[in-house]
C-alpha positions as CSV (number, residue, x, y, z in Angstrom):
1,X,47.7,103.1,127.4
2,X,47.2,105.1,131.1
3,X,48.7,108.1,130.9
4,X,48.7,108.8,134.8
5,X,49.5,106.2,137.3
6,X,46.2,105.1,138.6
7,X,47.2,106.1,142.3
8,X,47.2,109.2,141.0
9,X,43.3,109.2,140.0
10,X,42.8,108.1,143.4
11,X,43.7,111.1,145.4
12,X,40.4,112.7,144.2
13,X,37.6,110.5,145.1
14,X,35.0,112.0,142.6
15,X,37.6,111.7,139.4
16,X,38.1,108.5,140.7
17,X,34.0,107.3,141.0
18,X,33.5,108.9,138.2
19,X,36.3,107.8,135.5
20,X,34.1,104.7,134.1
21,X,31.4,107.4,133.6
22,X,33.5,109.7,131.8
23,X,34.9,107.7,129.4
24,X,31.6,106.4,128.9
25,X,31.0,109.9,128.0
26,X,33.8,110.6,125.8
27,X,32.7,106.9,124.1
28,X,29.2,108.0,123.1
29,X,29.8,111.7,122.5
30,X,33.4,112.6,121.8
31,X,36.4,114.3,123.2
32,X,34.1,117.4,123.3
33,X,31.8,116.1,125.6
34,X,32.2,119.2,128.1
35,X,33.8,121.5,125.6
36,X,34.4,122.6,122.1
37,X,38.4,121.0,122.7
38,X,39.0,120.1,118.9
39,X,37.5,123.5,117.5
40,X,39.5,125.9,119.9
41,X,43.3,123.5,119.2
42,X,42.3,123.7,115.5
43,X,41.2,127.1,115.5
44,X,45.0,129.1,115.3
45,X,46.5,126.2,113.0
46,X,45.9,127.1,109.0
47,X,43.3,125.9,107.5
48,X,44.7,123.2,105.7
49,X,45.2,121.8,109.0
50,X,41.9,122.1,110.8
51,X,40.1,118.8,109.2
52,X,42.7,116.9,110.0
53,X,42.7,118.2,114.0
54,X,38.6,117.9,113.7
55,X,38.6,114.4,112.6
56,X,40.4,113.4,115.5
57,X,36.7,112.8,116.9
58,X,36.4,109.6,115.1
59,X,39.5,108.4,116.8
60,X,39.2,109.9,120.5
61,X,36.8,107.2,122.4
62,X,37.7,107.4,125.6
63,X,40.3,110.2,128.0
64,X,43.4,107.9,127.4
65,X,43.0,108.3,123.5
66,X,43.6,111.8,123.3
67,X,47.7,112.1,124.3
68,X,48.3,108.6,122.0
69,X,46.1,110.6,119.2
70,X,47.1,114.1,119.2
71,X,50.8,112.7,119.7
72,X,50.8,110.4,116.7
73,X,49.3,113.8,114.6
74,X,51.7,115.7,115.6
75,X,54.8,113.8,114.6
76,X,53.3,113.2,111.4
77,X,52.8,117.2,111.2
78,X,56.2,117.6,112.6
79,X,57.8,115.6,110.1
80,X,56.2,116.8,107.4
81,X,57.1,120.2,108.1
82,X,61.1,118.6,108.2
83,X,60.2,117.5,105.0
84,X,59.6,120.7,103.1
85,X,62.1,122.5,105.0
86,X,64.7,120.5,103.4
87,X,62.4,120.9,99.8
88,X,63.1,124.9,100.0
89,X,59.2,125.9,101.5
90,X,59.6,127.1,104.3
91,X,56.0,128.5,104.5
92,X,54.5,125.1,104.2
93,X,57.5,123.5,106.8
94,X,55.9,127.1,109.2
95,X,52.7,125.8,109.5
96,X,53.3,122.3,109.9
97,X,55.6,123.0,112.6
98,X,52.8,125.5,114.6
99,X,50.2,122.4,114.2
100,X,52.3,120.1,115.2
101,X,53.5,122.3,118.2
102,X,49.4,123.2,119.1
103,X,48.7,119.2,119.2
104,X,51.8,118.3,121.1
105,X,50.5,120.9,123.5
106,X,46.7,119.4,123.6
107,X,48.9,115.7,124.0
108,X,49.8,117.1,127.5
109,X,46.0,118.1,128.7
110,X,45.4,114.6,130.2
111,X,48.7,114.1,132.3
112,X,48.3,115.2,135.4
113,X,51.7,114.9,136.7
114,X,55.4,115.8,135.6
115,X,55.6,112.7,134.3
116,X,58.8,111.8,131.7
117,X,55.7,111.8,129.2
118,X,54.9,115.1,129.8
119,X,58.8,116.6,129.6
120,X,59.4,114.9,126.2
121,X,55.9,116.1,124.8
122,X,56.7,120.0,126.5
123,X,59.7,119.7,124.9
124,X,58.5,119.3,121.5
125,X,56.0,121.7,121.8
126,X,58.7,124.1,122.3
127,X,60.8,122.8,119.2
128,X,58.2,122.6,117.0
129,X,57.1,126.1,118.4
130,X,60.7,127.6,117.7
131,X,61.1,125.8,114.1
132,X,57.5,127.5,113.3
133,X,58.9,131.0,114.1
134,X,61.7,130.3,111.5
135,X,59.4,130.6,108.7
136,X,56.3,132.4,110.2
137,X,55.0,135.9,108.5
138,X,55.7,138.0,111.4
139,X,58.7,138.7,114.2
140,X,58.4,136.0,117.1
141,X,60.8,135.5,119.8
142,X,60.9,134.1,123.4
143,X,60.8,135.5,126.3
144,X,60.8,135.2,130.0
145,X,58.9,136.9,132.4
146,X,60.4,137.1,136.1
147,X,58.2,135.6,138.9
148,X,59.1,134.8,142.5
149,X,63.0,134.3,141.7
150,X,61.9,132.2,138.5
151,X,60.9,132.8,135.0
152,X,57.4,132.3,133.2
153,X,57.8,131.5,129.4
154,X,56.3,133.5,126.6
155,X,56.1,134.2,123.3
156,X,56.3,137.9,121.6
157,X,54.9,138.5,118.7
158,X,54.9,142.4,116.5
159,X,52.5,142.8,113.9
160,X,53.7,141.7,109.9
161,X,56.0,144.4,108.6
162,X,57.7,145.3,111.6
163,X,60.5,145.0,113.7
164,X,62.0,145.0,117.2
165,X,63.0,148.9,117.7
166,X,60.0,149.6,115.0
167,X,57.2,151.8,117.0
168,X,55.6,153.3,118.9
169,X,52.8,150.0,119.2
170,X,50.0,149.1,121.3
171,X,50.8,146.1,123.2
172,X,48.3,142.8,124.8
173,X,49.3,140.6,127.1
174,X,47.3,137.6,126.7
175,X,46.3,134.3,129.1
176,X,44.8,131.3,128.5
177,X,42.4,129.3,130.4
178,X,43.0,126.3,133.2
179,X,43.4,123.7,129.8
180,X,45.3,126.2,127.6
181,X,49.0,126.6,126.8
182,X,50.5,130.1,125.1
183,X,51.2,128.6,122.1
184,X,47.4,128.6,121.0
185,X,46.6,132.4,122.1
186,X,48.2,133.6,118.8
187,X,47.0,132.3,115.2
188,X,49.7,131.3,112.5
189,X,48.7,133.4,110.3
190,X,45.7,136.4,109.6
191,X,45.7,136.7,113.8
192,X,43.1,139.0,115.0
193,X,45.4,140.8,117.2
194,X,48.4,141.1,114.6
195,X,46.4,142.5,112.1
196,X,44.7,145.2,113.6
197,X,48.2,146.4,114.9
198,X,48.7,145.1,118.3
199,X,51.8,143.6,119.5
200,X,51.2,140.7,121.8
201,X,52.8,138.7,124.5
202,X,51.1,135.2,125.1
203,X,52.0,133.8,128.6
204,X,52.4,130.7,130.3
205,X,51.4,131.9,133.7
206,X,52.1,130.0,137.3
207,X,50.7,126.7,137.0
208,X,49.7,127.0,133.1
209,X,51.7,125.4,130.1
210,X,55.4,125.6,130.2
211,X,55.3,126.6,134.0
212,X,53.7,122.8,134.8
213,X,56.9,121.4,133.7
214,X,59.3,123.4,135.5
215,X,57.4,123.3,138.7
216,X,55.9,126.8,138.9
217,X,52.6,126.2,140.5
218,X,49.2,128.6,141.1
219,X,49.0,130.3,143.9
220,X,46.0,133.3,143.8
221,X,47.4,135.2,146.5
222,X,50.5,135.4,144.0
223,X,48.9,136.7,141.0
224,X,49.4,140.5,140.6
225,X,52.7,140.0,140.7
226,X,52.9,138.7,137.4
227,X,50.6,141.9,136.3
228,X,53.6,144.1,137.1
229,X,56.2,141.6,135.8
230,X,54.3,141.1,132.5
231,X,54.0,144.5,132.1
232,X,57.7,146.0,132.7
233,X,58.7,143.0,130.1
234,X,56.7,144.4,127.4
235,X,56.6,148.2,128.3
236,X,60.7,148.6,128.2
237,X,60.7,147.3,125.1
238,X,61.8,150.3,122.6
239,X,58.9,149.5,119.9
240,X,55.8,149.4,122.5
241,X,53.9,152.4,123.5
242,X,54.1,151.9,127.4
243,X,50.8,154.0,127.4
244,X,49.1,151.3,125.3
245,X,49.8,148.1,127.2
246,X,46.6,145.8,128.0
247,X,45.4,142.8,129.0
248,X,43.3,140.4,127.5
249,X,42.3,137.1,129.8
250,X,40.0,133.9,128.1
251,X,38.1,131.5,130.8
252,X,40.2,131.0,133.5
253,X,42.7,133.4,132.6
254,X,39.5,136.2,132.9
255,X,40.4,136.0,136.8
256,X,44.0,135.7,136.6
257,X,44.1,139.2,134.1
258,X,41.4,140.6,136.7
259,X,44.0,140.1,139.3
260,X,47.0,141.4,137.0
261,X,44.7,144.6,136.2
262,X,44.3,145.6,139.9
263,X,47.5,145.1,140.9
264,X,49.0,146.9,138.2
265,X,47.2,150.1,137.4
266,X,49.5,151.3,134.4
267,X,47.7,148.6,132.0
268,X,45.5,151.1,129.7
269,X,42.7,148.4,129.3
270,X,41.6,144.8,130.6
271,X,39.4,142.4,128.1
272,X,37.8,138.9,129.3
273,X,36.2,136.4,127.5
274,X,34.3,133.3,129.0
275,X,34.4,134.2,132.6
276,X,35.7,132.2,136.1
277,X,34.1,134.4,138.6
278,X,32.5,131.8,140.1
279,X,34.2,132.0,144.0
280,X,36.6,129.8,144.8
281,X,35.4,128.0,141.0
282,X,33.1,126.0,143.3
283,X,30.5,125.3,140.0
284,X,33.6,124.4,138.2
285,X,35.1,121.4,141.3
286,X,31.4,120.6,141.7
287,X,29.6,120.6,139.2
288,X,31.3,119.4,136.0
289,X,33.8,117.4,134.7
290,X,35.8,115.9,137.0
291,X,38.7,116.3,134.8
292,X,39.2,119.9,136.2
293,X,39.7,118.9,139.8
294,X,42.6,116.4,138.8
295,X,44.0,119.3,136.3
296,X,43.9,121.9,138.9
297,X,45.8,119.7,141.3
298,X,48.6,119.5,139.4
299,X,48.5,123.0,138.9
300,X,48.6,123.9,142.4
301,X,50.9,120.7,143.5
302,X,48.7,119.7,146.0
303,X,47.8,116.4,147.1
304,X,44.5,115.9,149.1
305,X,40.8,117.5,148.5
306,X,41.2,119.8,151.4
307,X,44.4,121.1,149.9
308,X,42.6,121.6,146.8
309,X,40.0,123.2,148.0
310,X,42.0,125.7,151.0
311,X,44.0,127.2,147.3
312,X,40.5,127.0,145.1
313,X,39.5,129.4,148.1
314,X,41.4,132.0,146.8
315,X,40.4,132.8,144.0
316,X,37.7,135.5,144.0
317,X,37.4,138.9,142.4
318,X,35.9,140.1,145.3
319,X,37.4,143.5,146.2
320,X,39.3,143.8,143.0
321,X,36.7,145.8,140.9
322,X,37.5,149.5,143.5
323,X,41.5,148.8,142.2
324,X,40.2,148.6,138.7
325,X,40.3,152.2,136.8
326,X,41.0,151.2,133.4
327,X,38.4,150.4,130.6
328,X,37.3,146.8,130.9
329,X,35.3,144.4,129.0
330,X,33.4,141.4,129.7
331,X,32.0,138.8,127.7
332,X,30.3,135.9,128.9
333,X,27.2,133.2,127.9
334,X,24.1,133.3,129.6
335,X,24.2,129.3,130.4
336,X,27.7,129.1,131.0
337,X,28.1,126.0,133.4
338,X,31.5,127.6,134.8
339,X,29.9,130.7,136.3
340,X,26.7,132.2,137.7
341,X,26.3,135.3,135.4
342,X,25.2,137.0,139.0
343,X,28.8,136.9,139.9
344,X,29.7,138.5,136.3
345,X,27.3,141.3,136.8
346,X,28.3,142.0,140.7
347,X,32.2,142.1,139.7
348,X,31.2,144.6,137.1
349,X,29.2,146.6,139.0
350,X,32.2,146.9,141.4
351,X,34.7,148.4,139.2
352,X,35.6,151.9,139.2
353,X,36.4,152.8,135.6
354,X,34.4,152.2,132.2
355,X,32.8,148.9,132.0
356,X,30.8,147.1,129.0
357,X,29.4,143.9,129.4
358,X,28.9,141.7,126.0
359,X,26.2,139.2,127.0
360,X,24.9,136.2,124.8
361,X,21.8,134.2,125.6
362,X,21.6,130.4,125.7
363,X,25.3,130.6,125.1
364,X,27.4,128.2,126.9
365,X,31.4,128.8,128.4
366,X,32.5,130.0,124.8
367,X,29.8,131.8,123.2
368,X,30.3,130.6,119.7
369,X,28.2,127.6,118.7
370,X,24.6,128.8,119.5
371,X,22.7,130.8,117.6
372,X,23.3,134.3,119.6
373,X,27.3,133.7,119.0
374,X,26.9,132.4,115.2
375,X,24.7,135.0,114.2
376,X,25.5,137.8,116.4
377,X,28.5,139.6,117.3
378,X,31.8,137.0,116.8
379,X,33.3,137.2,120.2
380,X,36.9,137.1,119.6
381,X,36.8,140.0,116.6
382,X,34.8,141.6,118.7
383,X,37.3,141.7,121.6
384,X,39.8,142.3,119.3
385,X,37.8,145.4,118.1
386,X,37.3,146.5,121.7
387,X,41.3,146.5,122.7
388,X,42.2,148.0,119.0
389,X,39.4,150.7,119.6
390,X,41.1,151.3,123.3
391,X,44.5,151.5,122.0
392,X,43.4,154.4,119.5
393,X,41.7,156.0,122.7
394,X,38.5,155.9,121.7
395,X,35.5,157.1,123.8
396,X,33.7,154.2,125.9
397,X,30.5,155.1,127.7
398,X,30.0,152.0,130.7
399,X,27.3,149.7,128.6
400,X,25.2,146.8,129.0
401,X,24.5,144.3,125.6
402,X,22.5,141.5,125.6
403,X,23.0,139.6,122.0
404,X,19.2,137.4,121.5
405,X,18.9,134.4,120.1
406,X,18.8,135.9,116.8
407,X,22.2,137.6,116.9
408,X,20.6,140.9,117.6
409,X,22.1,143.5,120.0
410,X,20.3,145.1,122.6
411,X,22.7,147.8,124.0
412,X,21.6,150.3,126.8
413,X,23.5,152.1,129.3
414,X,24.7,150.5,132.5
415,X,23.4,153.2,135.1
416,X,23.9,152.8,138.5
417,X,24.1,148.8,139.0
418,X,23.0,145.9,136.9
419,X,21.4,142.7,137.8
420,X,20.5,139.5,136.1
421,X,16.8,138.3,136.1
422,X,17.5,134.4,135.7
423,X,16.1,133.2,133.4
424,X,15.2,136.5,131.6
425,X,17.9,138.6,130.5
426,X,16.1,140.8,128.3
427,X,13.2,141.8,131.2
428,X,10.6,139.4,132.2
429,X,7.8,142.6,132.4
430,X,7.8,142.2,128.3
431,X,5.3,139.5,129.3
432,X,2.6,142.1,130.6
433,X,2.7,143.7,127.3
434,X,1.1,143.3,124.2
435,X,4.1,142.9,121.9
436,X,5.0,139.1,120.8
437,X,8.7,139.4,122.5
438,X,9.2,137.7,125.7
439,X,12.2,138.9,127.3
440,X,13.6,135.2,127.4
441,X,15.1,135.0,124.4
């Protein structure tokens, strides 16, 4: 069952020499064969949900598989959650409805095109989506940011126990990554962000999600403008403390949050998690799955390589950092295939403001299946702890912290500039001494 019309693999000759290879791929080693895919669509559903999105491994053998899979899950999810609507539990119909909604969305990752596939699946994400907020724990409503004389979609969420008009309350505005979709930014129920008091509003920004379908696409150059927009949405509203509104950005969306941040100085604090500083994402088109080229096509709505790669050109924090006044926080793996952690360390050692730099070794894109990010500090809480700590104005001293192999901190100062020594994060000099650590690890 293609998903895409085979011309359409074509227009990038390295998806297209390299399609028998990946499915090969997915065939002997899953549909996480570049990354964790299963663990971070089943991580916001309840838990009663998660085997059932995990076990989709067994039934995922080759890149076709997954919108036939995920789709046939999710109208059994969807259904079900009919089903106890009309039996009077409407907490059991909630989270049926927010699974079902989270695999329609990962039903869509594959299609690279508008296709009438695409528009019926986008569609019942969105229902699904709404019939969860009819039963969920907390306040949810839709929203719509302005952007270029159209709207981006979103979803607003307050904290359990209040209301619209109920205040004053921090506020995080929250982006996904190139793969991602809104819906998954904000858990069904126990969030991180919710429960320690922050409001959030998870976006669909240009070229992301909702905005595929209606024909928004990326364009870097373009970006702060949803900063500003994203902001004003959430700052005019009467139960958000316009003093407390930040930014939180997760792989891709760490450069597209970078970008809001320095265009829009009145954000009190900007977080990132699994960084794309990589310039012009050349490691990311190169270097890896050649699933990313075809999805960032689509994003962008352009046809040929050279197109691809004249908009991929753009995107660079380069220059951003001197705009950047605010507190900021990084977090990153050390053998992150997406980015070099040298361009990490240089964008951090541009900005202006308070900088801390959370930095896990032997960790790849999402540091949370090796031993530094099981045993160490859990990113997400972490973050979570970070932006809850900024929103009660906390002190932050600019700080450096490697997390070792054996989930142990090693926090110093950031001084004057920071480098990575490849292959030796914690100081290669340990060597020359007589103590048994090596600096590698």
């Amino acid at each position: 069952m293609p998903v895409n019309p085979h011309a359409l693999g074509r227009r990038d000759p390295r998806f297209a020499d390299q399609r028998w290879l990946l499915d090969l791929m997915i065939e002997q080693f899953g549909p996480e064969w570049d990354q964790d895919r299963l663990h971070y669509l089943s991580a916001p559903v309840s838990a009663d949900h998660r085997g059932a999105i995990l076990g989709l491994a067994r039934s995922i053998r080759k890149l076709d598989d997954f919108t036939r899979e995920m789709a046939n899950l999710a109208r059994h999810f969807e259904l079900r959650g009919k089903a106890q609507e009309r039996a009077g539990h409407p907490a059991s119909a909630a989270d049926d409805h927010f699974a079902a909604a989270i695999l329609y969305g990962g039903a869509q990752w594959p299609i690279f095109a508008t296709t009438e596939l695409n528009t019926v699946l986008e569609q019942k994400k969105t229902d699904c989506f709404a019939a969860y907020v009819r039963g969920a724990d907390h306040h949810v409503e839709a929203v719509e940011v302005p952007y270029q004389g159209r709207t981006l979609a979103g979803w607003y969420h307050l904290p359990p126990g209040h209301l619209p008009g109920q205040g004053p309350l921090p506020c995080v505005v929250v982006l996904s990554g190139m793969d991602g979709f809104k819906e998954i930014n904000v858990f069904a129920g126990a969030d991180r962000y919710l429960r320690r008091g922050l409001a959030v509003l998870t976006l669909d920004g240009p070229g992301q999600g909702t905005s595929l379908v209606r024909g928004i696409r990326y364009r870097p150059e373009l970006y702060g403008e949803v900063g500003t927009a994203a902001y004003e949405a959430v700052a005019g509203r009467p139960e958000v403390d316009p003093d407390r509104v930040m930014l939180c950005g997760v792989s891709q969306g760490s450069l597209w949050v970078t970008q809001m941040a320095a265009a829009e100085p009145r954000y009190a604090a900007c977080a990132v998690m699994f960084t794309c500083f990589d310039p012009g994402n050349t490691a990311m088109f190169t270097s890896h799955s050649p699933t990313f080229r075809q999805r960032f096509m689509y994003m962008t709505g352009t046809e040929t390589v050279a197109e691809l790669e004249a908009v991929a050109a753009g995107m660079n924090v380069d220059g951003l950092g001197k705009q950047i006044r605010m507190p900021y926080l990084a977090a990153m793996g050390e053998d992150d295939p997406l980015c070099d952690p040298a361009d990490t360390y240089r964008h951090l050692n541009s900005l202006s403001g308070p900088k801390e730099l959370l930095f896990y070794i032997g960790e790849h894109h999402a540091p949370v299946t090796r031993t530094a990010g099981r045993l160490g500090p859990q990113v997400f809480l972490t973050v979570a702890d970070w932006l809850a700590d900024r929103a009660a104005d906390r002190p932050l001293d600019s700080r450096h912290t490697v997390v070792d192999s054996r989930g142990r901190s090693h926090t110093e100062p950031w001084g004057e500039e920071r480098r990575y020594t490849y292959g030796a994060p914690l100081d290669p000099r340990t060597l020359l001494g007589d103590e048994p650590g090596t600096g590698l690890s």
